[in-house]
C-alpha positions as CSV (number, residue, x, y, z in Angstrom):
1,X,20.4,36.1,97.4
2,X,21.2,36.8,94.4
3,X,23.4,33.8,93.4
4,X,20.0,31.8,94.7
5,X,18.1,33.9,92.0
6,X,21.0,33.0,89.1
7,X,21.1,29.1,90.5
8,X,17.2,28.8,90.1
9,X,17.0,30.4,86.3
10,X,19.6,27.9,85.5
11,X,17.6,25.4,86.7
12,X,13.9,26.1,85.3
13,X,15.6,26.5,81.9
14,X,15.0,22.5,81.1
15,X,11.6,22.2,82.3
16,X,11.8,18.5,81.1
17,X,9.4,17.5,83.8
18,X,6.7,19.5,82.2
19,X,7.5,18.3,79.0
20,X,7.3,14.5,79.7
21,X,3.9,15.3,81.9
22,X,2.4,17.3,78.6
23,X,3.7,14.3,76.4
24,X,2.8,11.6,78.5
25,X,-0.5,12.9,79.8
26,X,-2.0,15.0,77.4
27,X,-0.7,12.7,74.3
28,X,1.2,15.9,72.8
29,X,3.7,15.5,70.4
30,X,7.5,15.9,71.6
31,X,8.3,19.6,70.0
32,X,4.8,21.0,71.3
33,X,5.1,19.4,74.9
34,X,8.9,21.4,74.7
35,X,7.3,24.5,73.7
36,X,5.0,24.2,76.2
37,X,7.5,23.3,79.1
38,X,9.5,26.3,77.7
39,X,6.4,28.8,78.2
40,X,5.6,27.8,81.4
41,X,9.3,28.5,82.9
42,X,8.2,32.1,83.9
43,X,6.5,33.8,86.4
44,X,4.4,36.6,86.5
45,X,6.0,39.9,88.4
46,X,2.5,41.2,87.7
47,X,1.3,38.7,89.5
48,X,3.7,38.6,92.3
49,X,3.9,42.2,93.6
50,X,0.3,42.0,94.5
51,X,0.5,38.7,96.2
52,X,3.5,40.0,98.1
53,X,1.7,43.2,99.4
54,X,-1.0,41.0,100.6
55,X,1.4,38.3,102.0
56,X,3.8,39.9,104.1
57,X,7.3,37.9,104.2
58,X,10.8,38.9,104.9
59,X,12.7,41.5,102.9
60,X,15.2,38.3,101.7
61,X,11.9,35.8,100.2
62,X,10.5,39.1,99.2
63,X,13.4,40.5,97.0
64,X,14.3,36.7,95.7
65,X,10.8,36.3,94.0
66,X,10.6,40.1,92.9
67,X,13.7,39.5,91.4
68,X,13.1,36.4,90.0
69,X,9.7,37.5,87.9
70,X,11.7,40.3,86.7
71,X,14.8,38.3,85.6
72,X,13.5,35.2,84.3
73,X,10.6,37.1,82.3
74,X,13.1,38.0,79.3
75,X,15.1,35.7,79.9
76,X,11.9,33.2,79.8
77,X,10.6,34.5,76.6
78,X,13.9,33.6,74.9
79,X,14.0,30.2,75.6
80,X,10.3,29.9,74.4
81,X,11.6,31.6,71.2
82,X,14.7,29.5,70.6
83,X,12.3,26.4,71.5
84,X,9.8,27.4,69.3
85,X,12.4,28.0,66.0
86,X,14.2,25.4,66.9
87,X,11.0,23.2,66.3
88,X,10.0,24.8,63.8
89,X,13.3,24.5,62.0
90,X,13.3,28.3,60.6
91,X,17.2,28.7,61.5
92,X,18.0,25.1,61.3
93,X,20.6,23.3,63.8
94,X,22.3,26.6,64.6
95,X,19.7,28.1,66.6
96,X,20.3,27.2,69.8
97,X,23.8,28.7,69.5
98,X,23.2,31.9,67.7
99,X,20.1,33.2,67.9
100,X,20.1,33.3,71.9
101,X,23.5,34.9,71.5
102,X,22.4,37.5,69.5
103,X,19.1,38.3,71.5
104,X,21.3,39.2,75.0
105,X,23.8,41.0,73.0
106,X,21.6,42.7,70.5
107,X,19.3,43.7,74.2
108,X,22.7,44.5,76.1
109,X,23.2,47.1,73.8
110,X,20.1,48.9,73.4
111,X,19.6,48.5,76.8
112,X,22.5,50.6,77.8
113,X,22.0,52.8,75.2
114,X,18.5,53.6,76.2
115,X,19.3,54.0,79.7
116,X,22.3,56.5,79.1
117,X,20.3,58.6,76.7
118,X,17.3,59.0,79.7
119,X,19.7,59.0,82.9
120,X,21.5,61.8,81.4
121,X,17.8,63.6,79.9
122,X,17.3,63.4,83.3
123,X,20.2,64.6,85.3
124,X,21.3,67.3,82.8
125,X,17.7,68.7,83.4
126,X,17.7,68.7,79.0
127,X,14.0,68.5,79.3
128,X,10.9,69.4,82.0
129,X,10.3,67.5,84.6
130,X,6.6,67.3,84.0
131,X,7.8,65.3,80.5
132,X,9.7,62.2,82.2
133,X,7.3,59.4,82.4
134,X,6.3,60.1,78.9
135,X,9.9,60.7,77.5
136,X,10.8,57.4,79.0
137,X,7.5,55.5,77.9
138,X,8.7,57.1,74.3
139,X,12.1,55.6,75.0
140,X,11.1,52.7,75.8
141,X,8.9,51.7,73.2
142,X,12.0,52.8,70.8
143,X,14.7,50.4,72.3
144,X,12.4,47.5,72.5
145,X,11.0,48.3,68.2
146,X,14.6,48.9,67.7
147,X,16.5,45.6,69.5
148,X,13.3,43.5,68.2
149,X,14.2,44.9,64.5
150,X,17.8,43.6,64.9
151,X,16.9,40.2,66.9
152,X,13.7,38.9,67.3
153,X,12.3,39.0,70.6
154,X,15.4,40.9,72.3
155,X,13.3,44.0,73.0
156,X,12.4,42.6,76.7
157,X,15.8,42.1,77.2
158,X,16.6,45.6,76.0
159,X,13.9,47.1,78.7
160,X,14.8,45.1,81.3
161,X,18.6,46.3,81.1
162,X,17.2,49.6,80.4
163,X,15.4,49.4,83.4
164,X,17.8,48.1,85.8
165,X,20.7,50.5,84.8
166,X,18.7,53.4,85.9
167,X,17.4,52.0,88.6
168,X,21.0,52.6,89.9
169,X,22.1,55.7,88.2
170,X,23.9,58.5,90.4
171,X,22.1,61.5,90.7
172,X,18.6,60.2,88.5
173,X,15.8,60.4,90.0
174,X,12.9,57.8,88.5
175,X,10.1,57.5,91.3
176,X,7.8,59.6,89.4
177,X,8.9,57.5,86.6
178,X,7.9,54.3,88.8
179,X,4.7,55.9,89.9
180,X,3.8,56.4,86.3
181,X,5.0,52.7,85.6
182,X,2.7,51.5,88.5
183,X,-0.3,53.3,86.9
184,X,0.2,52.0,83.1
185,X,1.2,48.2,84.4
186,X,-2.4,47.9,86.2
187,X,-4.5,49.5,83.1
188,X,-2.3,47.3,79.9
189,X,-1.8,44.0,82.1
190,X,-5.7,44.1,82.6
191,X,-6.7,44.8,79.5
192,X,-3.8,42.5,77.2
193,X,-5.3,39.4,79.8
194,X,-8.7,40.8,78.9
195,X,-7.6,40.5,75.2
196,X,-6.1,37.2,75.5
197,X,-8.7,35.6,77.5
198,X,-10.9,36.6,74.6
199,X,-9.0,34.0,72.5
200,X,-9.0,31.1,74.3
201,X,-12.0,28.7,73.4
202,X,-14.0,27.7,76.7
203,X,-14.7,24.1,74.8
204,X,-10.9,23.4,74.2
205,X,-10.1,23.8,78.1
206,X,-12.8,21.5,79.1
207,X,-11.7,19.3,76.1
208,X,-8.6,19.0,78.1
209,X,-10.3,17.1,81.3
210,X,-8.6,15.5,84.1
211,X,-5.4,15.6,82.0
212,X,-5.0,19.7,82.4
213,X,-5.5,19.2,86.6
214,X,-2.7,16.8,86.6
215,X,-0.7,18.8,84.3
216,X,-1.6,21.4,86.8
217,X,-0.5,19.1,90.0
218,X,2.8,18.4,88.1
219,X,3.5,22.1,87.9
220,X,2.6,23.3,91.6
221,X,3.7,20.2,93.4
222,X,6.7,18.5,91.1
223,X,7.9,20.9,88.8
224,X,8.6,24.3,91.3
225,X,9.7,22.5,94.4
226,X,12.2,20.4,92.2
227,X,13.8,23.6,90.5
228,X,13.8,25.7,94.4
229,X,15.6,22.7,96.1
230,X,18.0,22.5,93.5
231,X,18.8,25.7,92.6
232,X,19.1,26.9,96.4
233,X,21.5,24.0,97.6
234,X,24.5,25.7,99.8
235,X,22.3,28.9,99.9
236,X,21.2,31.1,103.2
237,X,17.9,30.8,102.8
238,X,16.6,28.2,105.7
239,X,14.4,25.5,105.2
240,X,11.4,27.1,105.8
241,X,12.1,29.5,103.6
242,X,12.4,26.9,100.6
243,X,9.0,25.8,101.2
244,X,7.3,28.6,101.0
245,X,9.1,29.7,97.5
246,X,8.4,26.2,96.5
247,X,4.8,26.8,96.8
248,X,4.4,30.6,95.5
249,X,5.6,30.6,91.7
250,X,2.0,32.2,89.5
251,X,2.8,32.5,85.8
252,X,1.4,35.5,84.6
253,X,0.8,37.8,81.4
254,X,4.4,37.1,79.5
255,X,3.7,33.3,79.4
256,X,0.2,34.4,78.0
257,X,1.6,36.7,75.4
258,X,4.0,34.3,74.0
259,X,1.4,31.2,74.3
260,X,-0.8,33.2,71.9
261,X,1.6,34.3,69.7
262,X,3.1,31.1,69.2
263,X,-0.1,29.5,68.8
264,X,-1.1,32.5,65.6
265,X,2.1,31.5,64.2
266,X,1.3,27.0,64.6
267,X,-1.8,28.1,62.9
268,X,-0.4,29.5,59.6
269,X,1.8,26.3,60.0
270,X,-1.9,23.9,59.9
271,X,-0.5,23.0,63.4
272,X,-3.7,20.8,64.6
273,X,-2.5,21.5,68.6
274,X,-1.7,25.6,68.5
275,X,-5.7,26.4,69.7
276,X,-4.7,23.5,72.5
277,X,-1.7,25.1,73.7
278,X,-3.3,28.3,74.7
279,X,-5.9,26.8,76.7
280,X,-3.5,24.7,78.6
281,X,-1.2,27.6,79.1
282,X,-4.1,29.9,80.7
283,X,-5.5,26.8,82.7
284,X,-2.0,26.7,84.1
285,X,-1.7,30.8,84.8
286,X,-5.2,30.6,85.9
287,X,-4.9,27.2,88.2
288,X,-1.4,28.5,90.0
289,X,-2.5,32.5,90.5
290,X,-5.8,30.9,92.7
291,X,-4.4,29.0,94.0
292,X,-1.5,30.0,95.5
293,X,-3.4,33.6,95.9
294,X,-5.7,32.2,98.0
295,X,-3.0,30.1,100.5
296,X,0.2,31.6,100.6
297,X,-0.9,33.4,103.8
298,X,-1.8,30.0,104.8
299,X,1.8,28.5,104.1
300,X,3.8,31.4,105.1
301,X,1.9,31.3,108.5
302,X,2.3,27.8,108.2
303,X,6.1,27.0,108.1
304,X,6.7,30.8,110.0
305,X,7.9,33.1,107.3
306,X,5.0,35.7,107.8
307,X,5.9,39.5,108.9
308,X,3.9,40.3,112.0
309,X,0.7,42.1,111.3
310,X,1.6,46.0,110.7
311,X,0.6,47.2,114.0
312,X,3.5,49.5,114.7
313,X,3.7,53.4,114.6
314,X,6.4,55.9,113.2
315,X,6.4,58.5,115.3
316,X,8.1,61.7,113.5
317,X,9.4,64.4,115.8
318,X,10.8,63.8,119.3
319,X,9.7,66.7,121.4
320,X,8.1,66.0,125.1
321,X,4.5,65.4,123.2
322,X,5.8,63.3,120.7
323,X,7.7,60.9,123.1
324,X,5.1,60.7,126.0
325,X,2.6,59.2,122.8
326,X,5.6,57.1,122.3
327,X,6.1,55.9,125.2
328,X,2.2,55.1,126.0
329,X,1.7,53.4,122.8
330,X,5.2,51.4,124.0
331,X,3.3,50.4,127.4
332,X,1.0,48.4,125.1
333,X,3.2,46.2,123.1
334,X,2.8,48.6,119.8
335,X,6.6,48.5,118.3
336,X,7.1,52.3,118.2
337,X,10.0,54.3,115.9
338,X,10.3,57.7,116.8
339,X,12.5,59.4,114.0
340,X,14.1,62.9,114.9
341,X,17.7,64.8,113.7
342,X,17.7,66.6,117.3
343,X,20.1,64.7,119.0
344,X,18.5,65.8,122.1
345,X,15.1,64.6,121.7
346,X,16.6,61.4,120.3
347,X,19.3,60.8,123.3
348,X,16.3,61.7,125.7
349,X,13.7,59.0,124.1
350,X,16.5,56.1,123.8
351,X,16.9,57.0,127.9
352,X,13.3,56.2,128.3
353,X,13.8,53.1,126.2
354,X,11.9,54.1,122.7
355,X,13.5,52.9,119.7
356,X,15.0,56.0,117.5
357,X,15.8,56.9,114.5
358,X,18.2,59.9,114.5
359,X,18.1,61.7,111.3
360,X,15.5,63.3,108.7
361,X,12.4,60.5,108.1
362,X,11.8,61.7,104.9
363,X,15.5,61.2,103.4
364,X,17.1,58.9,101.3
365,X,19.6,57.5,104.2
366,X,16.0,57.1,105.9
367,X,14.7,55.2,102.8
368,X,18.0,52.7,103.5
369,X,18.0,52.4,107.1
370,X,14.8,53.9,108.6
371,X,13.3,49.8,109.9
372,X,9.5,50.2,109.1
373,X,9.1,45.7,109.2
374,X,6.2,45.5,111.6
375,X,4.8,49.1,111.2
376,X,1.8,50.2,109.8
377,X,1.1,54.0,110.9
378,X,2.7,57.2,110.6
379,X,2.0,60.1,113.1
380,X,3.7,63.4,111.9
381,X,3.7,65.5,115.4
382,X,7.1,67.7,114.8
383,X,7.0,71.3,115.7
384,X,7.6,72.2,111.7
385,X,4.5,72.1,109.6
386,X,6.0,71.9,106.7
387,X,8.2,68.7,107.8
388,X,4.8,67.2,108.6
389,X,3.3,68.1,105.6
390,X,6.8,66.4,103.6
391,X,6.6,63.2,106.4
392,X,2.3,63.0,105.6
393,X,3.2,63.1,101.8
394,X,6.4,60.8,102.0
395,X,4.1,58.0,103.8
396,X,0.6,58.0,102.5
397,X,1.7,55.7,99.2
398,X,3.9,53.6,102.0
399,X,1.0,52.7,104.6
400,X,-2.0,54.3,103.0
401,X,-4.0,57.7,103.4
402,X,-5.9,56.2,106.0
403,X,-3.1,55.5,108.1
404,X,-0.7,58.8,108.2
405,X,-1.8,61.5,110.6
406,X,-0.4,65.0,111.3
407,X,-0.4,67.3,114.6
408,X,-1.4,70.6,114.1
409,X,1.4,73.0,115.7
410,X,-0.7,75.2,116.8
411,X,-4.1,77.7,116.0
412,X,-2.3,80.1,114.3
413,X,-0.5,77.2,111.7
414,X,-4.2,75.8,111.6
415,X,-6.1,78.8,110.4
416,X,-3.0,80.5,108.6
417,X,-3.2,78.6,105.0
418,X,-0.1,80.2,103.4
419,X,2.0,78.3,105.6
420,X,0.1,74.8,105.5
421,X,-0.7,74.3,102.2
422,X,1.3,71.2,101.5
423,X,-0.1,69.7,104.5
424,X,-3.2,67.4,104.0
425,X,-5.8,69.1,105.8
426,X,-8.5,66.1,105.5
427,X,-10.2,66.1,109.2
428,X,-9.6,62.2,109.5
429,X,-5.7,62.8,109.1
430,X,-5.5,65.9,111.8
431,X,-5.3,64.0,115.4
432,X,-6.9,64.1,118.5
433,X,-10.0,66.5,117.7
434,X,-10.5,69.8,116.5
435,X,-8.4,72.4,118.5
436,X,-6.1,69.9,119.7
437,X,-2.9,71.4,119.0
438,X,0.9,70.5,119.6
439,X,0.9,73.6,122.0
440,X,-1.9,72.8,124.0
441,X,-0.7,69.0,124.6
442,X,2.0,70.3,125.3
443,X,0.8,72.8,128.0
444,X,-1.1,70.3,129.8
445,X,1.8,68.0,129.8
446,X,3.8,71.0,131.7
447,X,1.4,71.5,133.8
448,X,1.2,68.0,135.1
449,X,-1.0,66.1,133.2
450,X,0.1,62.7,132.2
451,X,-1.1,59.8,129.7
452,X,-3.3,57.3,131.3
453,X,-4.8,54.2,130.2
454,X,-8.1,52.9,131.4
455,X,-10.3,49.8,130.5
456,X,-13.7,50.2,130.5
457,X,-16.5,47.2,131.8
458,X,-20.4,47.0,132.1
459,X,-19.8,49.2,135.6
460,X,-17.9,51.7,134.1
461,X,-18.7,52.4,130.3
462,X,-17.7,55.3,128.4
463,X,-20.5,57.5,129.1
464,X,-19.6,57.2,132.6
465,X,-16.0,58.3,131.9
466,X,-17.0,61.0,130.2
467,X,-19.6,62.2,132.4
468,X,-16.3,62.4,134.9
469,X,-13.6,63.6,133.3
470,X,-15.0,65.2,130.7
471,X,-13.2,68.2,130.2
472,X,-10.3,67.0,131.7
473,X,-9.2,64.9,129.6
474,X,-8.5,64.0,125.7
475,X,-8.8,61.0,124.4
476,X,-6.1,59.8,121.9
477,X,-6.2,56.2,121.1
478,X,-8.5,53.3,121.9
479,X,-7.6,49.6,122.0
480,X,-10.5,46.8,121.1
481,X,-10.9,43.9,122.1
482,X,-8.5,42.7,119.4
483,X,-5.9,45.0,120.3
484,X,-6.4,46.6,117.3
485,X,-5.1,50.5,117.4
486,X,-8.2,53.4,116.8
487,X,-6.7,56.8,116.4
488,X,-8.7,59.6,117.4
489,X,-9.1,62.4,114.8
490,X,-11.0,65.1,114.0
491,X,-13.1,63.7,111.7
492,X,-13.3,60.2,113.1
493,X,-15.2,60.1,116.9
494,X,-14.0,56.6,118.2
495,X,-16.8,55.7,121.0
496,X,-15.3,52.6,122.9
497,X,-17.2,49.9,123.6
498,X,-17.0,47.1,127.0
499,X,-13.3,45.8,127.2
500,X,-11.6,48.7,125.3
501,X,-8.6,50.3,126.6
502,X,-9.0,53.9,126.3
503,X,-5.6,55.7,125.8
504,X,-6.6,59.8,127.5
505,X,-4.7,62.9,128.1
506,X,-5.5,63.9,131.9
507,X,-5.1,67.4,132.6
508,X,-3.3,67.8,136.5
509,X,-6.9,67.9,137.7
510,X,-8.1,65.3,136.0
511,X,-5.3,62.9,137.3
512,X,-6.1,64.1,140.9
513,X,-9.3,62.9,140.5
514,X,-8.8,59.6,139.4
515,X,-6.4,59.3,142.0
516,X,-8.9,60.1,144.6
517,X,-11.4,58.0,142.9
518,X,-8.8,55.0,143.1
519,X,-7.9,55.7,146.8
């Protein structure tokens, strides 16, 4: 994968087809169509991540176009700089050959530096813990002044090394750090495109006309699948694959940034096409992020490179309760992990064919190996509290607060706040109704009660159902008509509707009765 990722940079570095179309479309001259095609050779990460959380794909197309964005993004803003002197002719002939060069070793070095200085901040414990984001925004800003005082433009080389060497440090953690990172990314990428935006001059972009949609065309339909099929020649990605990485490649804020700098300095030059340039480059960031945001679903569904929907449940904990919910969501085509370090409970659930995880769910070897492609729940129902609070917390950012769900042990955990108060108490994350505890499921499963399913019609509704097994039974899930999971919770009263599946606890009573009822 990640000689694919190598083989396609080399291959977007040209860009001549963008050139020629900006030269031979739009009537630019030659050294402004190159800066152009230079600008446009990167895509947006910013962009990307997004689209990829919407559009769910394989962990191989996912990791290729993260990886991508993040690569080509210095290495992007390079070229557009050794383009742009080149043209210019501020270092002459020798550009080309020394001033790229200088910019990776010049941001080699400071990246490494950087990242040493913070990994070992970090694992030495040298400062609080509550300081790390801000130390390493400090950091950061440092390397990237100091590499760009050296070399122009090698400071996003500098963070990006920076970056990736302590991404795989020994012994440093950074997920706070990446939280953080998260945070700062959504509030400075939205206001720089604000800024930017701000720039560009409404009557140059329409000035453009036909000429920016075919530019546009060009770029989306000629320019990206050329440099895919290339660069992925004698690869392991399959066919379908290549299409839909052909057809997903937004440019985002860095080819902005640069655009607008470049044009600031063509002004100061009496440059008559700098103002131009901008407009063109957001009509192209602009053009390629709708568009391909609003069909990529469509062409991964389309040549069969979409994830199935995230209807699966993790099911953390193993004991008796825990695996008869496993094994009745199962029944019902729901792909269902349970994840347990008693090899017991785990050896006992593989025998009733549930797929297992044996080890903590809340670990980094569980992090690595723990499958969650297809699931979109998590139900904490071990017999620790505090592991559910740890497996609710772990989670929630993975599938959403909505989504993660804990089973009170029992009363005494419920009303004793001293040993609970890590766990999430919201009353739409405790399951199954107030009073519904681990203990008392697990009561009425020993004394021979069972998990039934039962689908409701106009004869039998769920008043009716109620009105007969009312206090015999608990309702846990509900399938629509869609086949779409409802959880039952205590602060969420699903009532089923005609053609739900009801998903009950019966009490040993209360599965007499419907037997009788069926005989």
């Amino acid at each position: 994968m990640l000689f694919s990722v190598l083989k396609h940079l080399m291959s977007t570095v040209p860009r001549l087809e963008m050139s020629c179309a900006t030269h031979y479309l739009l009537k630019f001259d030659w050294p402004i169509s190159l800066l152009f095609g230079s600008l446009v050779v990167v895509t947006g990460p910013t962009v990307i991540v997004p689209l990829l959380r919407t559009v769910r794909v394989g962990s191989k197309l996912s990791h290729t176009l993260r990886w991508e964005g993040i690569v080509i993004d210095p290495l992007g803003a390079m070229l557009a700089v050794v383009v742009f002197e080149v043209i210019s002719k501020e270092d002459g002939g020798t550009s080309l050959f020394v001033l790229l060069p200088k910019m990776c070793a010049v941001g080699g070095v400071f990246g490494v530096v950087g990242a040493l200085i913070l990994g070992n901040l970090i694992r030495r414990h040298l400062m609080p813990e509550y300081l790390h984001e801000f130390a390493a925004l400090a950091l950061m800003i440092g390397v990237f002044v100091a590499a760009n005082t050296l070399a122009h433009e090698s400071g996003l080389v500098a963070v990006t090394v920076m970056g990736v060497i302590l991404a795989n440090m020994k012994d440093v953690h950074v997920e706070d750090i990446l939280d953080f990172k998260e945070s700062l990314t959504i509030v400075l990428v939205s206001g720089l495109f604000i800024l930017l935006a701000a720039r560009t001059d409404l009557d140059s972009v329409i000035g453009l006309g036909l000429g920016a949609v075919w530019i546009l065309l060009v770029t989306q339909l000629v320019a990206r699948p050329l440099a895919v099929f290339v660069s992925t020649v004698r690869s392991d990605l399959s066919w379908r694959e290549r299409i839909f990485l052909a057809w997903v490649a937004p440019r985002g804020i860095v080819a902005a940034a640069v655009a607008s700098l470049f044009a600031l300095k063509l002004e100061t030059s009496g440059s008559d096409d700098a103002a131009i340039l901008v407009s063109l480059t957001f009509t192209v960031i602009l053009g390629t992020v709708i568009i391909q945001s609003l069909t990529a679903k469509a062409v991964a569904n389309l040549v069969g490179v979409s994830e199935p929907d995230p209807r699966g449940v993790l099911i953390v904990g193993g004991n008796p309760v825990a695996r008869a919910i496993a094994k009745a969501l199962a029944d019902h085509d729901f792909r269902v992990v349970l994840a347990d370090n008693t090899w017991l409970n785990v050896s006992e659930a593989r025998m009733e064919g549930i797929k297992t995880y044996f080890g903590n769910a809340v670990s980094e070897h569980a992090d690595r190996h723990l499958d969650l492609v297809g699931v979109g729940r998590m139900l904490a129902m071990s017999q620790r509290p505090a592991y559910n609070a740890l497996a609710v917390a772990r989670f929630r950012p993975e599938f959403g607060s909505n989504h993660v769900f804990f089973l009170t042990v029992d009363e005494q955990a419920d009303a004793d706040r001293g040993r609970g108060k890590a766990m999430v108490r919201t009353p739409s994350q405790r399951l199954f109704g107030e009073g519904i505890t681990q203990a008392s499921l697990a009561a009425l499963l020993h004394e021979g009660g069972s998990i039934r399913s039962t689908t409701l019609s106009e004869e039998f509704t769920f008043e009716e159902y109620e009105a007969r097994y009312g206090s015999e039974t608990i309702p846990l899930f509900a399938l629509d008509l869609k086949r779409k999971l409802h959880v039952c919770t205590a602060g969420q009263t699903v009532v089923p509707e005609r053609g739900w599946t009801l998903i009950a606890l019966l009490s040993k009573a209360g599965n007499e009765r419907r037997t009788a009822n069926s005989e």
